[in-house]
N, C-alpha and C positions, 0 to 999 in steps of 0.2 A: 193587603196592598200587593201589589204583583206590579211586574214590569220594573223598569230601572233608569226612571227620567229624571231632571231635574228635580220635580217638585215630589217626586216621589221621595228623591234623597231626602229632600229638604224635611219635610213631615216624618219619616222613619228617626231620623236623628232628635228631631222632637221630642220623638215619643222616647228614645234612648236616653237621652238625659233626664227628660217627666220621668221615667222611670224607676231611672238610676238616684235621684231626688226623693220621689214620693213611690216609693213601691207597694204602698197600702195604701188604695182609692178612701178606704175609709178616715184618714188621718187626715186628709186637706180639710181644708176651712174652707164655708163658704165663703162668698163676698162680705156679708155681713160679718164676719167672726173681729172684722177691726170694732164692732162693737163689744162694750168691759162690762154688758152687762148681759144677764138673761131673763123670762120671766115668761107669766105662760101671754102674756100681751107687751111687746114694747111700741113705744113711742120714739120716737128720736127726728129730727128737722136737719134738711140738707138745702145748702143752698147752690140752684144749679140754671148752668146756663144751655137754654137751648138754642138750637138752629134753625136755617131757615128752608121751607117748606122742602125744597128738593132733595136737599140732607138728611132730615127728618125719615122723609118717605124710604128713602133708600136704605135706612139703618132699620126701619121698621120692616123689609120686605126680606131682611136679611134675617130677625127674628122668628120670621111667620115662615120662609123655608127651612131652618133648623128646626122647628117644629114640625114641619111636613116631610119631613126626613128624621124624622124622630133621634133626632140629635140629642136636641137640650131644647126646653119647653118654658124656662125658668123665666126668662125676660119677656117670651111674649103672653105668659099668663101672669104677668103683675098686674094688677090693676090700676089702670091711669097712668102706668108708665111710660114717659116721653124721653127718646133719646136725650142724652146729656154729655156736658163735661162736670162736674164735682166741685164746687169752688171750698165748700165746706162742708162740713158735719156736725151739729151740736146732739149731745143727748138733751139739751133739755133750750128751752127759750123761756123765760120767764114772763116777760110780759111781750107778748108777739103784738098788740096796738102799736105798742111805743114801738117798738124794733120796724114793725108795719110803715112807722115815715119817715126814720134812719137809712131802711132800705131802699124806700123811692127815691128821695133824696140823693142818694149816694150814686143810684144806677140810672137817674134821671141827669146824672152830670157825666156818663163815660158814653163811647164812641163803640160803635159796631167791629166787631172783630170779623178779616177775614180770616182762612183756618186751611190748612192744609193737611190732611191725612193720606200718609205716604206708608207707615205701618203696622204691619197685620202681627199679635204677639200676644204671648199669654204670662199671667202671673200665676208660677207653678203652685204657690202655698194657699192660692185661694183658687184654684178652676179655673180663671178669667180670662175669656178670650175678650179682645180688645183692639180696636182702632187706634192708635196713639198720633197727635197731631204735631207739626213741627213747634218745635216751643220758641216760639217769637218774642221780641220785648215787649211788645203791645200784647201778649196771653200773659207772662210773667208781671208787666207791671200792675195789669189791674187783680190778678192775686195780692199782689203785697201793698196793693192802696186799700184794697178791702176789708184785712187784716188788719191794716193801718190804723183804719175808719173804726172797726169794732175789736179794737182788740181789749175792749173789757168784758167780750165774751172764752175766753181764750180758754181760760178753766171748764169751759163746757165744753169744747173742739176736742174732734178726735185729734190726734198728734199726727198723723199720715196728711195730714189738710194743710198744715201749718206751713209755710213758708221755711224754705231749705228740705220739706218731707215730703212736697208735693211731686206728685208724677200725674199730671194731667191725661186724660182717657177717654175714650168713650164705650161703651161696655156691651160685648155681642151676645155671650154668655155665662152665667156663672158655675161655680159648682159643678166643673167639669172634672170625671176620672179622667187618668191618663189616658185611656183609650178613645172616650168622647173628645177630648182636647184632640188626637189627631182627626178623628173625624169631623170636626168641629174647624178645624186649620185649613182641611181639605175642601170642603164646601167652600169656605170662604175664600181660599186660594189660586182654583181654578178660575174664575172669573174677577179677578184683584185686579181692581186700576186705583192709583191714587184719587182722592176721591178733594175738590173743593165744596168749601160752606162758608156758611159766615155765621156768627152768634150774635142772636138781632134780641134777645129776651132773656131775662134772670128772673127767678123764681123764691119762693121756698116751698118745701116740699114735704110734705108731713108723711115717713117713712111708717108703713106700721107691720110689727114682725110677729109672729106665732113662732117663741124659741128662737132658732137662727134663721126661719125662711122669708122672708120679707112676702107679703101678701098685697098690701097695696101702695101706691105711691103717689097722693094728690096733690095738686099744685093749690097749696093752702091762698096764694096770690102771686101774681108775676107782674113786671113792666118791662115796655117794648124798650130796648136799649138802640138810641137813635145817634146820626151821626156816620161818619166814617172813615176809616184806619185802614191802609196800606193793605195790598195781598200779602201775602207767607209767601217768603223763595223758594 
């Protein structure tokens, strides 16, 4: 890094504390690692809300340039992966029919969220560079009606998902070393405008991992979330 501007500071200091934090790239976690279990195939079911098309596109073109700048290649080689926010995480769904009209049912009665994405930040213990959206009552309450709605899957949830542990996201890269996280900052810093969307669909999404690297990510089913709810200040 050379020269001595703003954003220059801003990314060295980054890197000074990722440093000073994790000074062996080898000891972060990926994204995955909030998963308690290992195997040489896992399985595990997220339930996630996506946006709508101009949002989408825009988080996608941001994966496919860290890739072309050989950044980090992680999110735009998953397969199937569609920008998201996270509402949940189960290791296991037992009987996915029945949960299949629990789910419609539940997101065939909530309102379109608008969304505002105003910051660019990473989670130093797992790599993650990340979008974070202002947290409005209308993102918090349909969290905790959902949870509400099925909270006799709870003992499946990861604990980061759960209501009071949630920190809402949307995810540029994972499994970044310290030094990728500033180039990884940089890319996406130069050209940062806060970004609007709306989340028009929820899904679930059949996570499947080799070890810790997550390989693919299908949308086992979704329904369009109709209706609509106030912008983000």
């Amino acid at each position: 890094m050379t020269g001595d501007t703003p954003s220059s500071r801003c990314v060295k200091g980054l890197f000074n504390l990722y440093k000073a934090a994790y000074p062996d790239p080898a000891a972060l976690s990926p994204e995955s690692a909030w998963c308690p279990f290992e195997s040489e195939m896992m399985i595990m079911y997220a339930i996630e809300l996506f946006f709508d098309h101009p949002f989408e596109q825009y988080v996608r073109e941001i994966w496919k340039g860290l890739n072309e700048e050989n950044i980090s290649s992680n999110m735009y080689e998953i397969v199937e992966l569609r920008p998201h926010i996270t509402l949940a995480v189960y290791n296991d769904i037992s009987d996915l029919e029945t949960y299949k009209e629990r789910f419609y049912s539940f997101f065939g009665s909530v309102s379109s969220i608008e969304i505002k994405f105003d910051v660019l930040a990473v989670f130093p213990t797992t790599g993650t560079l990340f979008f974070g959206p202002t947290v409005t009552e209308d993102l918090i309450s349909m969290h905790k009606q959902y949870h509400k709605e099925f909270s006799d899957l709870l003992e499946y949830e990861d604990r980061y998902y759960i209501p009071g542990n949630w920190d809402p996201h949307c995810t540029l890269a994972i499994k970044l070393s310290a030094e990728q996280a500033v180039e990884a900052m940089k890319y996406c810093y130069k050209d940062f405008r806060p970004q609007r969307g709306k989340i028009v669909e929820a899904g679930v999404v059949k996570l499947g991992y080799d070890s810790n690297n997550r390989l693919s990510s299908p949308t086992v089913y979704s329904v369009s979330i109709v209706g609509e709810r106030g912008m983000a200040n």
